[in-house]
Backbone as a printed PyTorch tensor [residue, N CA C, xyz], in Angstrom:
tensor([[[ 24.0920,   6.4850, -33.2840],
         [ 24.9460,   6.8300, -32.1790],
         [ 24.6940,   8.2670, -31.7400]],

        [[ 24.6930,   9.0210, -32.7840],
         [ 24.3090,  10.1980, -32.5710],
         [ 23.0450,  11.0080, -31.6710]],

        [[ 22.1050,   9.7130, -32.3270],
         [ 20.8090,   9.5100, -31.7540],
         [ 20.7530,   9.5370, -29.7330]],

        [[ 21.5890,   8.0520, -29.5230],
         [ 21.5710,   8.4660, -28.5360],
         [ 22.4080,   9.0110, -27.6550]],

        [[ 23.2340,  10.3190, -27.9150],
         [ 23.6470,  11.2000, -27.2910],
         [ 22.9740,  12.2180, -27.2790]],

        [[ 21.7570,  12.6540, -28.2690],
         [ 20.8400,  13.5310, -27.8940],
         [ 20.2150,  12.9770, -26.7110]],

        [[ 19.3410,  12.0010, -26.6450],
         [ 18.5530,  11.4980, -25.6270],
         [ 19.2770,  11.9130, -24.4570]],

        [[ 20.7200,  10.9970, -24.2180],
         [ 21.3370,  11.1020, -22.8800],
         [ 21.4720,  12.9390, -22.7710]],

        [[ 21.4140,  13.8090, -23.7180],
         [ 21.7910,  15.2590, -22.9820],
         [ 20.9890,  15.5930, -22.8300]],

        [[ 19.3450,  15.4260, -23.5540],
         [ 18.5500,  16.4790, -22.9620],
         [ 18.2950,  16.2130, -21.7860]],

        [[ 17.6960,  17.3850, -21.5740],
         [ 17.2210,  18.0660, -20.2660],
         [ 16.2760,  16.7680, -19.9580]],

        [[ 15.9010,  16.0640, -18.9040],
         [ 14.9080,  15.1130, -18.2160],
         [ 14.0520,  15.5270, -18.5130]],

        [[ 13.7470,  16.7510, -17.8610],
         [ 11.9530,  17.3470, -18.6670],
         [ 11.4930,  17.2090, -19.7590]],

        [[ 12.5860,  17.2300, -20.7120],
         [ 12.0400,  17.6000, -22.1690],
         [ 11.9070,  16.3010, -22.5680]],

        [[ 12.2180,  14.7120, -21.8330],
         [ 12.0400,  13.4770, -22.7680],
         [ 10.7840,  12.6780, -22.3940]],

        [[ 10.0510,  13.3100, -21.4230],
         [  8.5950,  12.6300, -21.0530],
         [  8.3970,  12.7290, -19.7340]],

        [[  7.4010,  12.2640, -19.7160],
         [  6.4590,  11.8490, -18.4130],
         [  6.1080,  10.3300, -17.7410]],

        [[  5.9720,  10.6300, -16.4820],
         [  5.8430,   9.2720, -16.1560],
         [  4.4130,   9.4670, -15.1250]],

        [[  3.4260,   8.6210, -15.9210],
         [  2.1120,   8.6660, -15.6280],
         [  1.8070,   7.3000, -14.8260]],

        [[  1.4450,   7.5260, -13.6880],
         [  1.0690,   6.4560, -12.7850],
         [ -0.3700,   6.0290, -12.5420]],

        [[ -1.1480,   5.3980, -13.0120],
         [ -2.4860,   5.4000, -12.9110],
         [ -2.7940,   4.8090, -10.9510]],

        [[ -4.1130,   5.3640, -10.9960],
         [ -4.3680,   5.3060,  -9.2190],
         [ -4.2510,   3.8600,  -8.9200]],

        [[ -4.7720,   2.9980, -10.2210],
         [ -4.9560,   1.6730,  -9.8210],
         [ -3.3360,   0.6390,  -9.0440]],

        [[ -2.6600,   1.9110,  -9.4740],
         [ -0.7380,   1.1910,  -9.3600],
         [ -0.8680,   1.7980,  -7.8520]],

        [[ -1.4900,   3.0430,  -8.1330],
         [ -1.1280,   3.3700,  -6.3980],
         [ -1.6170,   3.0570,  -5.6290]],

        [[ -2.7950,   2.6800,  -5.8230],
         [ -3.6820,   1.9430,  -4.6240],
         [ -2.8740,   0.6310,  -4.1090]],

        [[ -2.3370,  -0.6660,  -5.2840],
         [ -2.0640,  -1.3500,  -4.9900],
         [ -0.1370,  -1.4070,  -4.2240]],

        [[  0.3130,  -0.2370,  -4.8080],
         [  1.3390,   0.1670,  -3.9180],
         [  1.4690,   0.2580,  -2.4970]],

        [[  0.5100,   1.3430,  -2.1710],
         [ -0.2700,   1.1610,  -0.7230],
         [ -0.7100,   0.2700,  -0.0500]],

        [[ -1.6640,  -0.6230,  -0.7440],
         [ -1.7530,  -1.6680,   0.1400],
         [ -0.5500,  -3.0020,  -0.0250]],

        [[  0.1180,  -2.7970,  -0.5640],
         [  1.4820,  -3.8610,  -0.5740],
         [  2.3570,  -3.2780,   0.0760]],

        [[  2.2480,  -1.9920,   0.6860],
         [  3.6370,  -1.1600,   1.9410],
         [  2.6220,  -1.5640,   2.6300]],

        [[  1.7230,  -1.2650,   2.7010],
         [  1.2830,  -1.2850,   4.5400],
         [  1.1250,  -3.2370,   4.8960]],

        [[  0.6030,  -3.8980,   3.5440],
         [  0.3030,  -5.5320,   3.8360],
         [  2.0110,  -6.0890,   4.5780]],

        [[  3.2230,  -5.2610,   3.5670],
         [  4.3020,  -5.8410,   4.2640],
         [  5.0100,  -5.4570,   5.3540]],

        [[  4.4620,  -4.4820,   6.4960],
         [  4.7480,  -4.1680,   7.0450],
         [  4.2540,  -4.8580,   8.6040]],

        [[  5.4620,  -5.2740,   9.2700],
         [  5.6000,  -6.3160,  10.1870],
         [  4.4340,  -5.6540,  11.2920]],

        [[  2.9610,  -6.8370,  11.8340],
         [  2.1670,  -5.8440,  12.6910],
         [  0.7010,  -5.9710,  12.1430]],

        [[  1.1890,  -5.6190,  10.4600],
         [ -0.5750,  -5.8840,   9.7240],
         [ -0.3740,  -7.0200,   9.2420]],

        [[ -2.1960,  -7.7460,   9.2510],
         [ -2.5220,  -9.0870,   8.9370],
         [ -3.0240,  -8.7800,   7.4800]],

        [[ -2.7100,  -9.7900,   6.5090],
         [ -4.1310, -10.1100,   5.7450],
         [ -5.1490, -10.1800,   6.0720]],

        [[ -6.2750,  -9.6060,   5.8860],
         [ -7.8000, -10.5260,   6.1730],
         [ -8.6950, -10.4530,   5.0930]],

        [[ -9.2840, -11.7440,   5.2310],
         [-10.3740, -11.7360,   4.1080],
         [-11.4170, -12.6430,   4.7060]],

        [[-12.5260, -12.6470,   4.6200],
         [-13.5300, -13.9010,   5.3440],
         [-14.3720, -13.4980,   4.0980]],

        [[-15.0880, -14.8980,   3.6970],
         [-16.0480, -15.2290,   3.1410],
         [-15.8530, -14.6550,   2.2030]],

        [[-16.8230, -14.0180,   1.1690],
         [-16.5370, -13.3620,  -0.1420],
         [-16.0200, -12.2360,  -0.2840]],

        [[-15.1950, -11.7490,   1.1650],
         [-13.9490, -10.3670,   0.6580],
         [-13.3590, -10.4920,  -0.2120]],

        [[-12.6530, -11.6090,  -0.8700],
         [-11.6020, -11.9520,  -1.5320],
         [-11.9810, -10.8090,  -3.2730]],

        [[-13.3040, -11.6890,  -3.5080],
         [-14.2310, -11.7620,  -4.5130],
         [-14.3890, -10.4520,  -4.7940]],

        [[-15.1680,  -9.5220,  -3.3890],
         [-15.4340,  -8.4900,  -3.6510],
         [-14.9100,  -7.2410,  -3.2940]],

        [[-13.4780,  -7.2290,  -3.6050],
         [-12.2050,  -6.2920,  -3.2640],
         [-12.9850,  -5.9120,  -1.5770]],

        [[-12.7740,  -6.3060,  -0.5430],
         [-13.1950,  -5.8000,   0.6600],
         [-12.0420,  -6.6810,   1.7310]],

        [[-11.1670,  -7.1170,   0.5610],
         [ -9.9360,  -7.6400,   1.9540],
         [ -9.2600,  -6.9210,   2.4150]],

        [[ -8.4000,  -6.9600,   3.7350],
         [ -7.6280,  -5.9240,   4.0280],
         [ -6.2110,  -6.5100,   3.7750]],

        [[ -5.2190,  -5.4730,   3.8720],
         [ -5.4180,  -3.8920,   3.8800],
         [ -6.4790,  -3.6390,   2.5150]],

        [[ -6.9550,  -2.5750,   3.1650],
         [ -7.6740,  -1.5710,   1.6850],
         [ -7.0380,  -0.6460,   1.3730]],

        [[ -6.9930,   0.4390,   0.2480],
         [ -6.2560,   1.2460,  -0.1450],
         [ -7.5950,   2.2600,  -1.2910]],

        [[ -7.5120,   3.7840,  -0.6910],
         [ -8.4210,   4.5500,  -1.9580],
         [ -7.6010,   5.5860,  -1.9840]],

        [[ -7.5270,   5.8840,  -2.9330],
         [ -6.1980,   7.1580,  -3.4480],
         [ -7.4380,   7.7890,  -4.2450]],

        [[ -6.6060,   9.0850,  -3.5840],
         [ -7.0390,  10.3630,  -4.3670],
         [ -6.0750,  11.4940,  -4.6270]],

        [[ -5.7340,  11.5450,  -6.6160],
         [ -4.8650,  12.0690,  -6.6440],
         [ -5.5000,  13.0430,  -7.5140]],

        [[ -4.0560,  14.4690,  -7.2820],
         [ -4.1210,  15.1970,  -8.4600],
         [ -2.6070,  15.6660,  -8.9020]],

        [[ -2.3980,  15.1330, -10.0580],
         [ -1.1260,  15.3120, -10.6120],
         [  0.0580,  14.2030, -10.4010]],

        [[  0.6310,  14.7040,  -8.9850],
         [  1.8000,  14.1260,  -8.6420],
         [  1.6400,  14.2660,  -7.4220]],

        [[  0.4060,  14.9180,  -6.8150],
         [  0.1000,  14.8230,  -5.5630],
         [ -1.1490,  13.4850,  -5.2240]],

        [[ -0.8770,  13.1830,  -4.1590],
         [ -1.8890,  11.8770,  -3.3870],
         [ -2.2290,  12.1160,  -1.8710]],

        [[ -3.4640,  11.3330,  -1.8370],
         [ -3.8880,  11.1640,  -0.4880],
         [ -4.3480,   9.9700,  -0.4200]],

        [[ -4.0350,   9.0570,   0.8130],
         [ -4.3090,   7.5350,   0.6320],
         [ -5.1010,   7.3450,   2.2870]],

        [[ -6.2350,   6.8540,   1.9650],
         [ -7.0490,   5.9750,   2.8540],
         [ -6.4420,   4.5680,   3.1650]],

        [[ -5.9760,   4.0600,   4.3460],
         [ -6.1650,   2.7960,   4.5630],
         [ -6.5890,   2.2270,   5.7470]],

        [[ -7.5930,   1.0420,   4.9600],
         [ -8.0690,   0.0390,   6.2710],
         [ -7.2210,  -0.8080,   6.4860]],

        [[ -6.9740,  -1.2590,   7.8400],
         [ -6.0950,  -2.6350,   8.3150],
         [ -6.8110,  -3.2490,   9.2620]],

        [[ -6.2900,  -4.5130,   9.3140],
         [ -6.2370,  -5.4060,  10.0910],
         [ -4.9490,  -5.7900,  10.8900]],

        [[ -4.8480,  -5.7600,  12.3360],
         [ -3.8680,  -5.9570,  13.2460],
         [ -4.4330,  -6.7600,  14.1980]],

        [[ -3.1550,  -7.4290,  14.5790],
         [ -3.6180,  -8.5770,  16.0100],
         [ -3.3110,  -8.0750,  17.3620]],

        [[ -4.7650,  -7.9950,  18.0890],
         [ -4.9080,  -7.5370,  19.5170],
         [ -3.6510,  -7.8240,  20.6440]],

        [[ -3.3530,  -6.4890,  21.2280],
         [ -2.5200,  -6.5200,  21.7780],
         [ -1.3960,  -5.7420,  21.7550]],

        [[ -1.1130,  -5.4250,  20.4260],
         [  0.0220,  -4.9140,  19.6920],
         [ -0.1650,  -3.3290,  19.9370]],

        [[  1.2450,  -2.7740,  20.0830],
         [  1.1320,  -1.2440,  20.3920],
         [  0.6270,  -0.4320,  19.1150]],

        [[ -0.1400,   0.3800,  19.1630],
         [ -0.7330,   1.1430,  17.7980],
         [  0.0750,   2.2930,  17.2290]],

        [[  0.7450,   2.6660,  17.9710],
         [  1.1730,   4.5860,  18.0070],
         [  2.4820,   3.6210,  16.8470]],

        [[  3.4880,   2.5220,  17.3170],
         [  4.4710,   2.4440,  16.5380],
         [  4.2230,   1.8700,  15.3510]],

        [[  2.6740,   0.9140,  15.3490],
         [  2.7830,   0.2820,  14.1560],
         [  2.1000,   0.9770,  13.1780]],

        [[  1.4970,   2.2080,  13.3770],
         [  0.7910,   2.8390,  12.3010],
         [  1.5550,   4.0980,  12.0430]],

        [[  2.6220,   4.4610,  12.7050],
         [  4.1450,   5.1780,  12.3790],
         [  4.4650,   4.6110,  11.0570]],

        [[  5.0980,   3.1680,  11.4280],
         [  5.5230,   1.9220,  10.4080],
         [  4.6770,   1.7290,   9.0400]],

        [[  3.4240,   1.6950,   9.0780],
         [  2.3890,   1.6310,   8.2280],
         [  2.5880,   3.0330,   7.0720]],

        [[  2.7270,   4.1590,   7.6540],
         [  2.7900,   5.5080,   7.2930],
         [  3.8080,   5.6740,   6.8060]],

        [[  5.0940,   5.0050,   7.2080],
         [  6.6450,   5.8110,   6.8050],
         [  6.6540,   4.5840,   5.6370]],

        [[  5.9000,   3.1340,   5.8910],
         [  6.3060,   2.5010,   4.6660],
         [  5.9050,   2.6080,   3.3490]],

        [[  3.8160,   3.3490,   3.1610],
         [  3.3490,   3.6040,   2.1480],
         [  3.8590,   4.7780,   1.7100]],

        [[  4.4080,   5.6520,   2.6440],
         [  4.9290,   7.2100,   2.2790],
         [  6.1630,   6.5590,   1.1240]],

        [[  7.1680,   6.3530,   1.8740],
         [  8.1650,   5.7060,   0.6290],
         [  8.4040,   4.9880,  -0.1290]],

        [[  7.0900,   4.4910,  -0.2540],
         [  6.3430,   3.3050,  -1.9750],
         [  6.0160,   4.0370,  -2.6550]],

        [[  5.1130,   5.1990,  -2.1610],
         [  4.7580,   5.8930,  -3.1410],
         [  5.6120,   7.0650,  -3.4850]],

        [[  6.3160,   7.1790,  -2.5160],
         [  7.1890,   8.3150,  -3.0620],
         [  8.4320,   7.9880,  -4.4510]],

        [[  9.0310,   6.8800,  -3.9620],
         [ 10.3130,   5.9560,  -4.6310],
         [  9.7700,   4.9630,  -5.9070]],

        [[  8.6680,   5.0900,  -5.8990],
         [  8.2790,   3.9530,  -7.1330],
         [  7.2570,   4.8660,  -7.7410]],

        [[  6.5500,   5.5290,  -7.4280],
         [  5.2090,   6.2850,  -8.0580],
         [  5.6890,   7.4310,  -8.1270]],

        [[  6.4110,   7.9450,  -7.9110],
         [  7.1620,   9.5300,  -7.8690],
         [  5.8180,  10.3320,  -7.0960]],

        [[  5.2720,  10.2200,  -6.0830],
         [  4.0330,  11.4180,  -5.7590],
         [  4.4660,  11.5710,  -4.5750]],

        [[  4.3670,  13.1560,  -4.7670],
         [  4.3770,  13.8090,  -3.1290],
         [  3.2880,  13.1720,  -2.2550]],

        [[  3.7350,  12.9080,  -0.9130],
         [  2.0280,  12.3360,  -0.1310],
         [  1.6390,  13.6440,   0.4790]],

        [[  0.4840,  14.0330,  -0.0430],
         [  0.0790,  15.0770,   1.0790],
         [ -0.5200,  14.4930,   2.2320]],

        [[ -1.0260,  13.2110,   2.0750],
         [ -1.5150,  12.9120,   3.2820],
         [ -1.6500,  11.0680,   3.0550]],

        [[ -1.9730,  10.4840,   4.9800],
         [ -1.9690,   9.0590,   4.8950],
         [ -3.2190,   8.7180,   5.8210]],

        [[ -4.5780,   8.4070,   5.2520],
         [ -5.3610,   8.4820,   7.2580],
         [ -5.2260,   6.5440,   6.9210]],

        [[ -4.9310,   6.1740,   8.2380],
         [ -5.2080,   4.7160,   8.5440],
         [ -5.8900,   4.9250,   9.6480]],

        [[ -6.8650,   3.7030,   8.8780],
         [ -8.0590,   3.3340,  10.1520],
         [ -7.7980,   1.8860,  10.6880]],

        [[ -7.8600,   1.3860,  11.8170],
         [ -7.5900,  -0.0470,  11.8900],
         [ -9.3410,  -0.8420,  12.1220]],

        [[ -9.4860,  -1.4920,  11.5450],
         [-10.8640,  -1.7670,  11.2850],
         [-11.0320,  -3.4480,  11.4730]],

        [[-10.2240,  -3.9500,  11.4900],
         [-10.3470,  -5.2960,  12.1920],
         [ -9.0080,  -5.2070,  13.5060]],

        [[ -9.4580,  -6.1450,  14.5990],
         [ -8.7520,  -6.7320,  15.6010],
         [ -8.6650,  -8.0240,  15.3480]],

        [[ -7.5260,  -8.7620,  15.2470],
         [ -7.4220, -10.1490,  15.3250],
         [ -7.0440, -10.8100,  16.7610]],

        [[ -7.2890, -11.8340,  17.3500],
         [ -7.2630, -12.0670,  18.9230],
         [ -5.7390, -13.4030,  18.2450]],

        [[ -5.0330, -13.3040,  18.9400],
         [ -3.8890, -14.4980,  18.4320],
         [ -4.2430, -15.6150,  19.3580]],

        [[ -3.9900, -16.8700,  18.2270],
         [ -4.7110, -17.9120,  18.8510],
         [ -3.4980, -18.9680,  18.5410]],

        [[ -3.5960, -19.7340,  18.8530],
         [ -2.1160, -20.9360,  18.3230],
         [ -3.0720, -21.8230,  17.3190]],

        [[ -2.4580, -21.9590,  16.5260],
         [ -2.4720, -22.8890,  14.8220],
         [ -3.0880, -21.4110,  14.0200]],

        [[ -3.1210, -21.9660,  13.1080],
         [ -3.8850, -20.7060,  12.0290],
         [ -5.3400, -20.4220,  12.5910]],

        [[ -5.7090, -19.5830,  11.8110],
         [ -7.3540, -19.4900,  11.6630],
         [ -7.8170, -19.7130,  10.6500]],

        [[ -9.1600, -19.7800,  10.5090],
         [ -9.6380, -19.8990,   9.0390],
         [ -9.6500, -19.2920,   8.0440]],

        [[ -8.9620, -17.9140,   7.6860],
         [ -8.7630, -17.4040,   6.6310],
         [ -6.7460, -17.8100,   6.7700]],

        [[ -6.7070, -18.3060,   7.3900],
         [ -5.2410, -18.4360,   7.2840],
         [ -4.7650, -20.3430,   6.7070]],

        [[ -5.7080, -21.0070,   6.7700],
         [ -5.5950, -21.9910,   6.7290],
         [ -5.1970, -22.5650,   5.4050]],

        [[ -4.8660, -23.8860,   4.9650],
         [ -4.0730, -24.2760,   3.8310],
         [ -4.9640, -25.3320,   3.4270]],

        [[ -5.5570, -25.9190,   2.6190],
         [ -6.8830, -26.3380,   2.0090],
         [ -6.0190, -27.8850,   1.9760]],

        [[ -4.8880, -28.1160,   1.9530],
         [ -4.4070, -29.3760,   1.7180],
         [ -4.0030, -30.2590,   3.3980]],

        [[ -4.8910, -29.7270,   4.2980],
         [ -4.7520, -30.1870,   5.5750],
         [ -5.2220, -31.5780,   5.8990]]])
């Protein structure tokens, strides 16, 4: 009992660290920006296989500081200025609220256009058709 009333008083600093490896943050990043209403999945042919689906995500950190690259995919048409606002304010507060890292920075590139078509497409499609 005693035990843990030390724990609960010390000081936060003094009971550890919380170490986030890049591989959590990368995939943080690309799971804020994938759920953010605007970006598509994409994958064709052996992206899947060879990590080259979008979103992409490359972090470069030092410490508790980060900088995150991302590629997307968005469907033609759609205004850019608000959805890569959206993209930015959502990986900013994934990584801020779950990874504890300051962002020093966010560059998104949009690197596929999708044209919207009615029924799915072929990376969207359901194999039991």
């Amino acid at each position: 009992m005693a035990e843990d009333e030390d724990i609960h008083s010390a000081d936060a600093g003094s009971r550890g660290a919380l170490n986030v490896d890049d591989r959590v943050a990368r995939k943080l990043a690309e799971h804020a920006a994938a759920t953010t209403p605007g970006v598509l999945a994409y994958s064709a042919g052996m992206d899947r296989l060879t990590g080259r689906a979008l979103p992409r995500a490359r972090v470069l950190s030092a410490g508790r500081r980060i900088r995150v690259h991302i590629d997307l995919a968005v469907r033609w048409g759609r205004p850019l200025p608000p959805l890569v606002r959206a993209v930015h304010d959502n990986v900013t507060t994934a990584l801020r609220d779950y990874g504890s890292y300051h962002v020093d920075g966010i560059d998104l590139a949009v690197t596929k256009l999708r044209v919207a078509i009615d029924g799915p497409t072929d990376d969207e499609t359901d194999d039991a058709r």
